[in-house]
VEXDREN-2710 file (C-alpha; in Angstrom, 1 decimal):
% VEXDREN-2710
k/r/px/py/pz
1/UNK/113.3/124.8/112.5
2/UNK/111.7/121.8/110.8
3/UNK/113.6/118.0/110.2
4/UNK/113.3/116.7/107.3
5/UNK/114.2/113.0/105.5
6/UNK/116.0/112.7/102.3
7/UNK/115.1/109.8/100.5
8/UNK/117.7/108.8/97.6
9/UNK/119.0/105.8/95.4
10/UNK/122.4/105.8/95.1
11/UNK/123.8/103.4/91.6
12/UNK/126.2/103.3/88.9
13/UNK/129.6/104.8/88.9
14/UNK/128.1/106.9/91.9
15/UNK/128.6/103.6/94.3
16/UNK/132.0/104.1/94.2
17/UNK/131.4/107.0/95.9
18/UNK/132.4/106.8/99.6
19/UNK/131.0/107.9/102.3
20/UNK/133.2/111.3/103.1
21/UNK/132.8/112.2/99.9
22/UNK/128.9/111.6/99.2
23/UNK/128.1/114.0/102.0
24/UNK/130.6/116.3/100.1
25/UNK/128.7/116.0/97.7
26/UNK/125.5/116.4/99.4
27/UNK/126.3/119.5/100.9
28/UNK/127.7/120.7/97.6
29/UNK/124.4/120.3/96.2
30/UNK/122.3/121.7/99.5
31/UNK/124.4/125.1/99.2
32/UNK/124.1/125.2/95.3
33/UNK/120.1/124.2/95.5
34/UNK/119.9/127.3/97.8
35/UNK/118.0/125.1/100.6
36/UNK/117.6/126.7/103.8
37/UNK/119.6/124.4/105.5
38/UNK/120.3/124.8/109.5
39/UNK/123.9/125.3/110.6
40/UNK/125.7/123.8/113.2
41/UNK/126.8/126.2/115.9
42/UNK/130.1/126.4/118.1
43/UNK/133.7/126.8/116.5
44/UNK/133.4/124.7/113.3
45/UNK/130.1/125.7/112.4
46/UNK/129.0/123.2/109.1
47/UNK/125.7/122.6/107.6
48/UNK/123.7/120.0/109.6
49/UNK/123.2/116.9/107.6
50/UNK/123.3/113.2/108.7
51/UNK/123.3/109.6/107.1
52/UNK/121.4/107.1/108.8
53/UNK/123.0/103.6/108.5
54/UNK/125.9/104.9/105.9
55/UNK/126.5/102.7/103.0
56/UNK/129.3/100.6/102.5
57/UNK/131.6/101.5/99.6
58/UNK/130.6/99.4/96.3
59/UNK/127.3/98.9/97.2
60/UNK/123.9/100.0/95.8
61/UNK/121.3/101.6/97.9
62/UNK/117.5/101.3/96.8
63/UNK/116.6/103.4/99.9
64/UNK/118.8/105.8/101.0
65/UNK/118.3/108.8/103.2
66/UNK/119.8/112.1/104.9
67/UNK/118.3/113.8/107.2
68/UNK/118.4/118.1/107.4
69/UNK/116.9/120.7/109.5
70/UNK/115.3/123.2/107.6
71/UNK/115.5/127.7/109.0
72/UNK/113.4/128.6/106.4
73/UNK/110.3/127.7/104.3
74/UNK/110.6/125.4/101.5
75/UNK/108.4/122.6/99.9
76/UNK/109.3/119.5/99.8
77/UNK/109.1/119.1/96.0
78/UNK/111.2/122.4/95.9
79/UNK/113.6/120.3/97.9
80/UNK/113.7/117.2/95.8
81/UNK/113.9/118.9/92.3
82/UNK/116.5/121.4/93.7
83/UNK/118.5/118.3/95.1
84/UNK/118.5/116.7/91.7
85/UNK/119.2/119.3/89.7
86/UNK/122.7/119.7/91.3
87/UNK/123.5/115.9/91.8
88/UNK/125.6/113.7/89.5
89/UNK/123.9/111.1/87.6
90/UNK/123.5/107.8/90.0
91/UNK/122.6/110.0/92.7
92/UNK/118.5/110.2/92.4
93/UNK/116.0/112.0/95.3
94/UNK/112.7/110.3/94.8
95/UNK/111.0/111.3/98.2
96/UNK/111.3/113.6/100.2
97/UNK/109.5/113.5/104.3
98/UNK/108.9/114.1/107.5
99/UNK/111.0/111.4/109.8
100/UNK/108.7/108.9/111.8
101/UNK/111.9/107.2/113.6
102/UNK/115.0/107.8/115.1
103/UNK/118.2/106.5/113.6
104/UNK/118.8/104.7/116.3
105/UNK/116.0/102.6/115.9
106/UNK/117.9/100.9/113.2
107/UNK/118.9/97.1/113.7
108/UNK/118.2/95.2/110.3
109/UNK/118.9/95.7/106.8
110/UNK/118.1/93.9/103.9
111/UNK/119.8/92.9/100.6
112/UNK/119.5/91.7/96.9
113/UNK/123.2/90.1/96.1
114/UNK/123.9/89.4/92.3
115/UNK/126.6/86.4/92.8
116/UNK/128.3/85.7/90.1
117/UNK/132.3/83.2/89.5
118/UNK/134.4/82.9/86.7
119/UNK/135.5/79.7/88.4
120/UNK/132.5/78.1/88.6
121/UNK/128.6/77.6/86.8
122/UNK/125.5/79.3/88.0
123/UNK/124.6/75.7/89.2
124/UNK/128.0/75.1/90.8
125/UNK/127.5/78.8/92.8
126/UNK/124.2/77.9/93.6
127/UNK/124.3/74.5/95.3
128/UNK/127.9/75.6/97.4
129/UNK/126.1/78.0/98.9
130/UNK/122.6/75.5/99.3
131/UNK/125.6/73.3/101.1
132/UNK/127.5/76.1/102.8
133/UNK/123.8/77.0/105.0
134/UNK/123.7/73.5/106.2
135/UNK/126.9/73.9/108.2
136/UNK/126.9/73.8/111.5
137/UNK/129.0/76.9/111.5
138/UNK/130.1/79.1/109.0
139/UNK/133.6/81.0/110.6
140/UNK/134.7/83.7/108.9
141/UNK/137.0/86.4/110.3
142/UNK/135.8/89.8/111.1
143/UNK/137.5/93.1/111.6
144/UNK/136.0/95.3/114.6
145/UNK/137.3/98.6/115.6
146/UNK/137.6/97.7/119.4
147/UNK/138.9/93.8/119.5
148/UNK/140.8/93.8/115.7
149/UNK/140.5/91.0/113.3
150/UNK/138.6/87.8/114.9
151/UNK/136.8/85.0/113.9
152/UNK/133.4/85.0/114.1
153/UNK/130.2/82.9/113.2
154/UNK/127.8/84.0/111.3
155/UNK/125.4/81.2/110.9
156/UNK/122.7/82.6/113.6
157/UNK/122.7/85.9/111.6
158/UNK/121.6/83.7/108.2
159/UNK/118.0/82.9/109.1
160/UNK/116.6/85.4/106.6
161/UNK/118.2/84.2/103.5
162/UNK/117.1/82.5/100.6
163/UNK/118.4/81.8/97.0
164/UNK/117.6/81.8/93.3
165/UNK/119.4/80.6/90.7
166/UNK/119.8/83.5/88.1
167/UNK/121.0/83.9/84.3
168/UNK/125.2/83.6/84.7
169/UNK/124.6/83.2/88.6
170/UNK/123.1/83.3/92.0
171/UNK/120.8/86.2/93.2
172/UNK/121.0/86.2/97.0
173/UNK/118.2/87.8/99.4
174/UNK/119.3/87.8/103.0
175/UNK/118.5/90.0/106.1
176/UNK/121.1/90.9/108.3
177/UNK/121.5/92.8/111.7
178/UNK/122.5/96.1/110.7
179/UNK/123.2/99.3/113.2
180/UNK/125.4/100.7/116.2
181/UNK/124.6/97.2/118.0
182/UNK/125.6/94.6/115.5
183/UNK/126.7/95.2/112.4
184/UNK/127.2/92.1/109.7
185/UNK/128.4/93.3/106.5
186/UNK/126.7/90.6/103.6
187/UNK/130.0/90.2/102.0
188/UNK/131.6/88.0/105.0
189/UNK/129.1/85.5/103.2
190/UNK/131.3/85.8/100.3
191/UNK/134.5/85.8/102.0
192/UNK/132.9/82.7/104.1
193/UNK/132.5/81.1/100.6
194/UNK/135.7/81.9/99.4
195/UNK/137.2/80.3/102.0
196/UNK/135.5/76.8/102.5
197/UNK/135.4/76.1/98.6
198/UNK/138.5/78.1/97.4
199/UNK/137.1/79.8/94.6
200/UNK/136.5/83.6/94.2
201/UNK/132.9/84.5/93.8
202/UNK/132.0/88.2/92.8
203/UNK/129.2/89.7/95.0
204/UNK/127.1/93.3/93.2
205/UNK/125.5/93.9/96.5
206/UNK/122.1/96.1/96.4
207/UNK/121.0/97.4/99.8
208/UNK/116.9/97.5/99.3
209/UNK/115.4/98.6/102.6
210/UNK/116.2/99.0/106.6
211/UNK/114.0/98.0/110.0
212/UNK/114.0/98.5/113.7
213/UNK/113.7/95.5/115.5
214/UNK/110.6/94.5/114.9
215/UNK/111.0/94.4/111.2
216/UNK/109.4/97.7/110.7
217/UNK/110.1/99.5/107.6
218/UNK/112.4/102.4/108.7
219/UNK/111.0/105.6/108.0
END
């Protein structure tokens, strides 16, 4: 048996897609390709395929992956042009490698954020959130699946960001912790926004790259 790394981007209508149902869809396209995919054994036996850091619904994904575990021989361009020829259009395989980490290893991802208001100007959107960084604290509340809904800060998390001002609004570049440690979703910067200046802000959130924790490229 032999592991393998799917690299995709994931865009369009096809970010709508959530998570379930892209590794529907994934699988769909695995058994349809022909790919000699390893399968799970035990009572539900499925075929083995796994998502590191999963992509939150909405969102666009510059570098996505899934890993498989290969019974049979198979090239890896066989893989990628089998893949693509049985995935819906926003859904594009561009590499396809051996993995070099563990998924574990994950703990940072970064993102490109298109920020855009109907409320406000680009200028307005711009120098709110210039002011909103020089808070002391930025509270904002947070669900989590063990303590509920709580408020948390999430200045400290905010130390890789940095704006520009854009045609019609504000792209956003920020860092974020990102894994089964802690987990901070960019748009609690919007709802943080929303909620000191009282204006809706649209956030097209693109997730361009992940690291372990010493800002390693994941791989």
């Amino acid at each position: 048996m032999k592991d393998v790394r799917v690299w995709f981007r994931k865009d369009g209508e096809c970010r709508y897609i959530s998570h379930l149902d892209l590794n529907r869809c994934m699988l769909r396209a695995l058994h349809k390709s022909r790919i000699p995919i390893w399968h799970t054994e035990g009572f539900h036996v499925h075929p083995y395929a796994t998502f590191p850091l999963p992509l939150s619904l909405g969102f666009r994904g510059e570098k996505e992956c899934m890993d498989i575990r290969l019974i049979g021989d198979i090239s890896f361009e066989e893989i990628k042009d089998g893949l693509n020829t049985s995935l819906p259009t926003g859904i594009k395989i561009y590499d396809v490698t051996k993995p070099e980490m563990k998924a574990k290893v994950i703990s940072f991802a970064s993102f490109k954020i298109r920020a855009t208001s109907d409320e406000l100007s680009a200028d307005e959107v711009f120098g709110c959130f210039s002011e909103l960084l020089q808070k002391d604290e930025i509270l904002v509340e947070k669900k989590t699946k063990k303590k509920g809904v709580r408020e948390v800060d999430i200045k400290p998390y905010l130390d890789k960001i940095r704006f520009e001002r854009n045609i019609g609004g504000v792209l956003i570049y920020v860092t974020l912790p990102a894994g089964s440690v802690t987990n901070i979703n960019p748009l609690l910067i919007q709802k943080a926004f929303e909620r000191l200046y009282n204006s809706e802000v649209y956030f097209d959130v693109t997730k361009t790259d992940m690291f372990d924790s010493d800002m390693n490229s994941f791989k």
